[in-house]
C-alpha positions in Angstrom: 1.4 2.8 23.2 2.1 4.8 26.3 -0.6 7.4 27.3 -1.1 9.9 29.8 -2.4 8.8 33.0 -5.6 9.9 34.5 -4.5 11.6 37.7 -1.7 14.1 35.5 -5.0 15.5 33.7 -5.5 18.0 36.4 -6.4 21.6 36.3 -3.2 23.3 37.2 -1.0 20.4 34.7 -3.2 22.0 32.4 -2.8 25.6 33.8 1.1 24.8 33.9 1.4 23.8 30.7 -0.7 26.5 28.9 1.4 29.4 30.6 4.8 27.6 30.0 4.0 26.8 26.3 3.5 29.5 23.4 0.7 27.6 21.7 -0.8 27.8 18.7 -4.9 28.6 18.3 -5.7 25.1 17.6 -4.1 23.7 21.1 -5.1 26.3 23.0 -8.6 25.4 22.2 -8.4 22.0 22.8 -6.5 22.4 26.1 -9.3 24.5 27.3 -11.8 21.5 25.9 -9.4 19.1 28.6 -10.0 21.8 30.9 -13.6 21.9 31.2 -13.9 18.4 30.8 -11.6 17.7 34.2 -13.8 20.7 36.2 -17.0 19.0 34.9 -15.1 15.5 36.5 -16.2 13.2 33.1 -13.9 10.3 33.7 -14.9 8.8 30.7 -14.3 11.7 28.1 -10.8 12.6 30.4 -9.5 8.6 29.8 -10.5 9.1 25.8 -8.7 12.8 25.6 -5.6 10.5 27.8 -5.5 7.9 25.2 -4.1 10.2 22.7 -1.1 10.5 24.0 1.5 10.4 26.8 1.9 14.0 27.4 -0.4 17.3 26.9 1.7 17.8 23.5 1.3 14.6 21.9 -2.8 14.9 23.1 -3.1 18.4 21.5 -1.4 17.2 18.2 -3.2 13.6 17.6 -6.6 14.9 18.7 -6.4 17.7 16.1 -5.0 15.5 13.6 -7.9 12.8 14.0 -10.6 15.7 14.2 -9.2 17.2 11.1 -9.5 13.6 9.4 -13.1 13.3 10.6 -14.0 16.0 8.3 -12.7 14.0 5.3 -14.4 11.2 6.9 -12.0 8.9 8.2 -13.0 7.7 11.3 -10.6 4.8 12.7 -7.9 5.7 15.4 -4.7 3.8 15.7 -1.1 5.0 16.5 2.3 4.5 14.9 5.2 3.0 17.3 5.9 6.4 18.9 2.6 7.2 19.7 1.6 9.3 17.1 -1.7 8.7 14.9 -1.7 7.7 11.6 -2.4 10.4 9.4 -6.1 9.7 7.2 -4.5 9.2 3.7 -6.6 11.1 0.9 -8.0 8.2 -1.8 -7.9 8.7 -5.3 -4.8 10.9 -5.6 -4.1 12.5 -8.7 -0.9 14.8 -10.0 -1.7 17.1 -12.3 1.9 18.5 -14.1 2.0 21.9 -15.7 5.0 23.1 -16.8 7.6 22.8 -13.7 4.2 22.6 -11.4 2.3 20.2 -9.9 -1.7 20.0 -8.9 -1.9 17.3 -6.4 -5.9 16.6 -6.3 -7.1 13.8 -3.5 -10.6 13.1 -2.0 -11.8 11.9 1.2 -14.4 9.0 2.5 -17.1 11.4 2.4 -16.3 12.2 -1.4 -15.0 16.1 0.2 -12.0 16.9 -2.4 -8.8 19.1 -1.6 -5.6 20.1 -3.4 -2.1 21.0 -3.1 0.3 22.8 -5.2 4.0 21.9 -5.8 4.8 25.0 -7.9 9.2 26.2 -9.1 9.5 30.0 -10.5 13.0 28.7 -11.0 15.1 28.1 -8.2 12.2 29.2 -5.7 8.8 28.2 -5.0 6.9 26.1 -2.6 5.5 22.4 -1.9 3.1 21.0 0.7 2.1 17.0 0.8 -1.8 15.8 0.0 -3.1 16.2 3.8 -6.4 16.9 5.5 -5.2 19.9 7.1 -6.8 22.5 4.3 -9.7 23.5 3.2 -12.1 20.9 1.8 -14.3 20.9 -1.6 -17.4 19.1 -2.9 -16.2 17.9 -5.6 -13.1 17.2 -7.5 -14.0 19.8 -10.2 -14.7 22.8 -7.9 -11.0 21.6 -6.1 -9.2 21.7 -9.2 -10.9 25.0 -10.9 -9.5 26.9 -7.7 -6.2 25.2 -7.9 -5.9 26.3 -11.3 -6.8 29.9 -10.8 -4.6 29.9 -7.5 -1.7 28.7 -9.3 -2.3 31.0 -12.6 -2.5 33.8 -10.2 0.8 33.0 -8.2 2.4 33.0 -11.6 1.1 36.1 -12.5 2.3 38.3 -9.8 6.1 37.1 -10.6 5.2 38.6 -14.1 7.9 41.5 -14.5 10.1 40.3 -11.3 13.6 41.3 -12.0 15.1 38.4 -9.8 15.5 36.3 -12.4 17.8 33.9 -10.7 15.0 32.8 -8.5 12.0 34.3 -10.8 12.7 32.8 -14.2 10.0 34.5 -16.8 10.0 31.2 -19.0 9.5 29.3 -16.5 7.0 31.6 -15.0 5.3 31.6 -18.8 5.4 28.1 -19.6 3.5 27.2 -16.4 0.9 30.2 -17.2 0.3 29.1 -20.7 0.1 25.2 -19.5 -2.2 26.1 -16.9 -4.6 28.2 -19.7 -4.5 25.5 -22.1 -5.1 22.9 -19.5 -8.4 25.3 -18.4 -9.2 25.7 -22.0 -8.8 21.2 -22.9 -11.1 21.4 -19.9 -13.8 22.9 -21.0 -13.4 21.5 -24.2 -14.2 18.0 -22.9 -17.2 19.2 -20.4 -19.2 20.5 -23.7 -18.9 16.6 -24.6 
């Protein structure tokens, strides 16, 4: 993999690239991270920051991705052919279908849980993959409680939605009553 060499990690590449580049929170913090790190002249932390990448970008993006990984516990670095890192996959995923939904529920090496949704009023509604990139819980139960209620509640405020081309009420229904009877089974099976 081609990464950035030492000498282009200087303060005005840096300074450059920050005012030429609308960046988001995340980069911005890291960059400044680089920054400091190239005024306090640590040659060792500067060539690990440079082996993330080839260019400031590429740095920015696999250094966030590995640290958001490090949360779930995965720990090991490596790089596809283009130089970006292999994304931590969550272990024990599970798909939980409710109506024209999905709960996607996945854990991480240090046992932290986290979910998606995958969710269709009809013709609209949204989908995001099983990543590290939200908000972790302790346990798979807690994770899938606040799916449920998350999902119930999206449901519930396209209730009434005259739309019905992209809000279709049975739809929007069946998923409700599947998610309440999948809450209710639930509890059902934790009294035993």
């Amino acid at each position: 993999m081609e990464t950035m060499k030492l000498e282009q990690l200087t303060e005005i590449t840096i300074k450059e690239y920050i005012e030429k580049y609308n960046l988001v929170k995340f980069e911005r913090e890291l960059l400044d991270e680089v920054l400091q790190t190239v005024r306090e002249k640590d040659i060792d932390r500067l060539a690990w920051y440079a082996a993330f990448g080839k260019d400031l970008r590429q740095i920015t993006n696999n250094l966030y991705a590995y640290r958001k990984g490090l949360n779930f516990g995965f720990t090991e670095i490596s790089f596809d052919q283009n130089g970006w890192i292999n994304r931590a996959k969550l272990l024990d995923p599970e798909n939980i279908v409710l109506a024209n939904s999905e709960i996607r529920l996945g854990r991480g090496k240090n046992n932290l849980w986290i979910y998606t949704l995958d969710y269709s009023f009809g013709t609209c509604g949204s989908a995001s993959p099983l990543t590290v990139y939200d908000k972790p819980y302790p346990d798979r139960e807690t994770a899938l409680n606040t799916a449920l209620n998350e999902l119930k509640e999206i449901m519930q405020l396209k209730v009434g939605n005259t739309d019905r081309g992209n809000y279709n009420p049975s739809i929007i229904a069946a998923t409700i009553t599947a998610v309440t009877t999948y809450k209710y089974k639930d509890l059902q099976m934790a009294l035993f």
